[in-house]
N, C-alpha and C positions, 0 to 999 in steps of 0.2 A: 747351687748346693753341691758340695762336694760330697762323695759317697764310698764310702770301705765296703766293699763285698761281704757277703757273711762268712767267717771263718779268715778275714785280712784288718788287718789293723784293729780298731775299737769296737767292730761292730761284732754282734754277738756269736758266739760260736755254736753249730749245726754237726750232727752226726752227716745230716743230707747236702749235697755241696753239687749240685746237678744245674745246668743251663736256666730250665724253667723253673726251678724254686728261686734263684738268683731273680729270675724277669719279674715272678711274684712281689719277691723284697722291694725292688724298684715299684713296681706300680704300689702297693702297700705304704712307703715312704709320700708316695707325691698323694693320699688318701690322707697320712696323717697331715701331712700339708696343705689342705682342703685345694690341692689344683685337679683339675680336669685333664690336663698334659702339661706335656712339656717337651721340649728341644732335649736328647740327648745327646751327650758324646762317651764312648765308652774306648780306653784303650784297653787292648790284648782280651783278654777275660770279660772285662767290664764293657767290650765291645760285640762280646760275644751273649753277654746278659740281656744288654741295649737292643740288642737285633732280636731274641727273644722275645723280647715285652713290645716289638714292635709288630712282631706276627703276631703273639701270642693276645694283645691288648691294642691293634691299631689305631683307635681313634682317642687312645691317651698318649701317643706321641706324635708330637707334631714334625720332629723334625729327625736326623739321626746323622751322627757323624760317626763309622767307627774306623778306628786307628789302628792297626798291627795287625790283625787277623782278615780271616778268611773265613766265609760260611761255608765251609766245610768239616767232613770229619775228619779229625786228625789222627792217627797211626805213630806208633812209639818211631816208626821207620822215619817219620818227617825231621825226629829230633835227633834224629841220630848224627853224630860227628862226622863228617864228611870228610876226614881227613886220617 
């Protein structure tokens, strides 16, 4: 199953746009899906949802791949132009 963030693509749009209401959505989804877990993989953002729902709900994910990011907290200074 592929997945739109809330507030990205089709999925529905939030005032609330925070890590752990995202991990909520996820585990909410695989609920309407009657699974128990599942494997995910989350880039950037969605890897940052991923690792949420994986502290936040560990025995509904089995597995976790994420891509581009870091568990950490990021600083406007991270994004800045380096040039």
């Amino acid at each position: 199953v592929r997945v739109d963030l809330r507030n990205h693509g089709l999925s529905p749009h939030s005032d609330v746009m925070s890590t752990e209401a995202m991990a909520h959505d996820l585990i909410q989804l695989l609920d309407d899906l009657n699974l128990e877990e599942a494997l995910f993989l989350g880039h950037s953002l969605g890897g940052r949802a991923a690792m949420a729902a994986a502290l936040l709900f560990p025995s509904r994910v089995k597995a976790l791949i994420a891509s581009d990011i870091a568990p950490v907290q990021y600083t406007e200074d991270d994004h800045a132009d380096p040039g």
